[in-house]
C-alpha positions in Angstrom: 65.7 232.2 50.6 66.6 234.8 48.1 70.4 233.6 47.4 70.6 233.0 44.1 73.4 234.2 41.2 70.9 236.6 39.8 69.7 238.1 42.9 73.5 238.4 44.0 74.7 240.0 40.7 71.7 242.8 41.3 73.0 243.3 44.7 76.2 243.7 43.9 75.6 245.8 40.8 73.2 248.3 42.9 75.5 248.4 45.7 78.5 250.0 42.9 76.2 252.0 41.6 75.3 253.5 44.8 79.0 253.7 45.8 80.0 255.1 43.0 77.4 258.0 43.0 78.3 258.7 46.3 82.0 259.4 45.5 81.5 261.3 42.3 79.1 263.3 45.5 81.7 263.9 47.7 84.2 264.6 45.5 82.1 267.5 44.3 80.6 268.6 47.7 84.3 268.7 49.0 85.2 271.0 46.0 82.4 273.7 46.5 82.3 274.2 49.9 85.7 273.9 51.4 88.0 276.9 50.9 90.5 277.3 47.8 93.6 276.7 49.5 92.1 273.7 50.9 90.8 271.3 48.5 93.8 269.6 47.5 94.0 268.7 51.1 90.2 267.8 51.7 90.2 265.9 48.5 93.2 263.8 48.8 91.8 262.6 52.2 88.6 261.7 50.8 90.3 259.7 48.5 92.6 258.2 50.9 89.5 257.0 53.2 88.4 255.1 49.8 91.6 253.3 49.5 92.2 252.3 53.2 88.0 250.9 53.2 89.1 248.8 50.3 91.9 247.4 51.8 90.6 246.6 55.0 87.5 244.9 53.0 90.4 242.8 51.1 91.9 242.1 54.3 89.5 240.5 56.1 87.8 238.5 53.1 91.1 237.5 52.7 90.8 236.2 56.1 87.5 234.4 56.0 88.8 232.1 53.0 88.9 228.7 53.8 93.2 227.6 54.3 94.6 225.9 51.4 95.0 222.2 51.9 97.1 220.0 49.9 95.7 216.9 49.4 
C-alpha cells in the first residue's frame, strides 16, 4: 500500500525528529520546574528511561530476526 523506501525514510526521519524535540523538551521542562537540589536526580532519570527504551527496542528486533542458517 504505502511501503515503499521513500515513504519509509520520511517516516523514519519524522519519527527522529519528533523524538528528538521531545527530549531536548523534557530535558528543559525537568530543569525549570523541579527544585535546585533536584535536577541532577530528575535529569539523570530522564536520561536513563532513554537508554533502557533503546535497549529494550534492540532487544526485541533483535529477536524478530530471522535465525542464521548455514547452508
Amino acid at each position: 500500500m504505502f511501503l515503499s523506501i521513500p515513504s519509509l525514510c520520511i517516516g523514519r526521519f519524522m519519527l527522529g525528529f519528533g523524538s528528538g524535540v521531545c527530549i531536548v523538551a523534557t530535558s528543559v521542562f525537568v530543569a525549570e520546574m523541579v527544585p535546585a537540589d533536584k535536577v541532577s536526580i530528575y535529569g539523570t532519570s530522564v536520561n536513563l528511561g532513554i537508554v533502557i527504551g533503546l535497549l529494550v527496542t534492540n532487544v526485541i528486533q533483535g529477536e524478530s530476526l530471522p535465525p542464521i542458517t548455514d547452508e
